[in-house]
C-alpha positions as a Python dict, from the first residue, in 0.01 Angstrom:
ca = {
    (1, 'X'): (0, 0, 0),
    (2, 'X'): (102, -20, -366),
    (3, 'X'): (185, -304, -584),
    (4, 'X'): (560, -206, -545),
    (5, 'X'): (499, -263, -141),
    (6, 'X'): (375, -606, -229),
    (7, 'X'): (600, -689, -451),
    (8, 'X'): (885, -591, -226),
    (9, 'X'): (684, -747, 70),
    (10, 'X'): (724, -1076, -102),
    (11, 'X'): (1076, -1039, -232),
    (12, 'X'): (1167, -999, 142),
    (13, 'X'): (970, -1277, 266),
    (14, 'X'): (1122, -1540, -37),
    (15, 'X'): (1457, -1397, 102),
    (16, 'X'): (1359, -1531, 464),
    (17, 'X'): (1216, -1832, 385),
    (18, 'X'): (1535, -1938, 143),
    (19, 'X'): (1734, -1858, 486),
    (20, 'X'): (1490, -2058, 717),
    (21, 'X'): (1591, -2359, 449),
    (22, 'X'): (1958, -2327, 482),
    (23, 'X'): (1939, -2426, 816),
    (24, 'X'): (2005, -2733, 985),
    (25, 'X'): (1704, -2936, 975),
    (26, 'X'): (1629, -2958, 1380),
    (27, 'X'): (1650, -2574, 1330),
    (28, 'X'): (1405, -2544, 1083),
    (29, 'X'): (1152, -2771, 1280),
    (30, 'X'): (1188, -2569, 1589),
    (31, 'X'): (1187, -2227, 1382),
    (32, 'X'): (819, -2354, 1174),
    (33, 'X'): (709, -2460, 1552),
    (34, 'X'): (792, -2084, 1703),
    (35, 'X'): (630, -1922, 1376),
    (36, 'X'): (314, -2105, 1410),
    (37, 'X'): (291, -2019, 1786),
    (38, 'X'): (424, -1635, 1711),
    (39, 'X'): (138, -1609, 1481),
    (40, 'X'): (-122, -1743, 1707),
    (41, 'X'): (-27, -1542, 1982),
    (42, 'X'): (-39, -1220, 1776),
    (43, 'X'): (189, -950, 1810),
    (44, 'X'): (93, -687, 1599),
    (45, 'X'): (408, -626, 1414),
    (46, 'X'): (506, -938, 1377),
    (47, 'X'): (515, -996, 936),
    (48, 'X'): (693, -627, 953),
    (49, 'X'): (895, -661, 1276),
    (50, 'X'): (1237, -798, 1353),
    (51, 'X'): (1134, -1083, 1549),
    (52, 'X'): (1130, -1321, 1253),
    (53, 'X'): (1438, -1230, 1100),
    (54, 'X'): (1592, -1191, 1457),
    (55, 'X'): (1518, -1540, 1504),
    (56, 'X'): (1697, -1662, 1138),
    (57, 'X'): (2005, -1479, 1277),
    (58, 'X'): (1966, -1590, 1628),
    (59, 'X'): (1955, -1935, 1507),
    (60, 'X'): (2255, -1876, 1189),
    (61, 'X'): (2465, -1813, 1522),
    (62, 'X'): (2402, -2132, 1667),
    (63, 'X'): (2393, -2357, 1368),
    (64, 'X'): (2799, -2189, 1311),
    (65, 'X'): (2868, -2216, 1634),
    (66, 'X'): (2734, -2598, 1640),
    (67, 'X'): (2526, -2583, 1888),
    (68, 'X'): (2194, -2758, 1926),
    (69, 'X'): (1877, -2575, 1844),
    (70, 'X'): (1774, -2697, 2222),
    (71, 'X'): (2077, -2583, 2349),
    (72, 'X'): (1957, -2200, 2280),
    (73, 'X'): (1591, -2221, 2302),
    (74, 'X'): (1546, -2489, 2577),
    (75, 'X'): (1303, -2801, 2571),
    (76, 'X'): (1026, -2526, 2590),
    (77, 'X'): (965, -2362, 2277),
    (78, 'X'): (663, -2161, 2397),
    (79, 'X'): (727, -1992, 2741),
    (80, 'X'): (1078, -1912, 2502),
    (81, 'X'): (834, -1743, 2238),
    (82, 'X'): (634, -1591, 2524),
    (83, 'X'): (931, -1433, 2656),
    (84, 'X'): (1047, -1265, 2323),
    (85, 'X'): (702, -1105, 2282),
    (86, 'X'): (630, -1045, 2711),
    (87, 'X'): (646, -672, 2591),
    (88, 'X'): (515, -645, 2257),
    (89, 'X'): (112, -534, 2191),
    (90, 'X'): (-65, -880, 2081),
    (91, 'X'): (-422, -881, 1909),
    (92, 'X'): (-567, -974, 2189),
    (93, 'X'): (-451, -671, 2366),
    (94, 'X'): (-622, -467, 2113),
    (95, 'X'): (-930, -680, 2132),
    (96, 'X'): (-970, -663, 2516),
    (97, 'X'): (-885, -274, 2484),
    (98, 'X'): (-1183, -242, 2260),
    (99, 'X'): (-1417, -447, 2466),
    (100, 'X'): (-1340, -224, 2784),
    (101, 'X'): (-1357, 119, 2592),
    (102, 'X'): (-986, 210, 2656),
    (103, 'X'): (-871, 531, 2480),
    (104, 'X'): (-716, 460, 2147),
    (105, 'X'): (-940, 139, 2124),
    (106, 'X'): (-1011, -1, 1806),
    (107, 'X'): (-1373, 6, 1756),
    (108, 'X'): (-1418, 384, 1790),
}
């Protein structure tokens, strides 16, 4: 990765984070709720991925449609998160793959 990747890394993530602000303020709470639970469950591609920005749009949607942020997530945030990433390689996957000696396990 060269400084051109990180400097473009953190051009894209300003960009995100000035959308994240435009929204309504119940949708920024619930987005900064989901992040901090997307990033402690761990799916790997999560800072590259589209999940993030999927969200912003997801939620851009709503907030012009004027709906409620509850209205498309439900009253519970998590099992929502959970089900966006039900299919998606986590950390811990990797981690439990390297404790049982999988193929392809990190750790080789």
């Amino acid at each position: 990765m060269g400084i051109q990747d990180i400097i473009e890394g953190k051009k894209q993530w300003r960009a995100h984070v000035a959308r994240v602000k435009a929204l309504p303020q119940d949708y920024q709470i619930v987005y900064k709720e989901m992040q901090k639970y997307l990033f402690k469950v761990g799916p790997i591609d999560l800072p590259d991925g589209p999940l993030l920005p999927g969200i912003v749009d997801f939620f851009e949607e709503g907030a012009a449609a004027g709906k409620g942020v509850l209205e498309l997530v439900g009253t519970d945030v998590a099992a929502f998160c959970d089900d966006l990433v039900k299919d998606s390689p986590t950390y811990a996957d990797v981690y439990q793959d390297s404790l049982s000696g999988k193929p392809g396990a990190a750790g080789k």
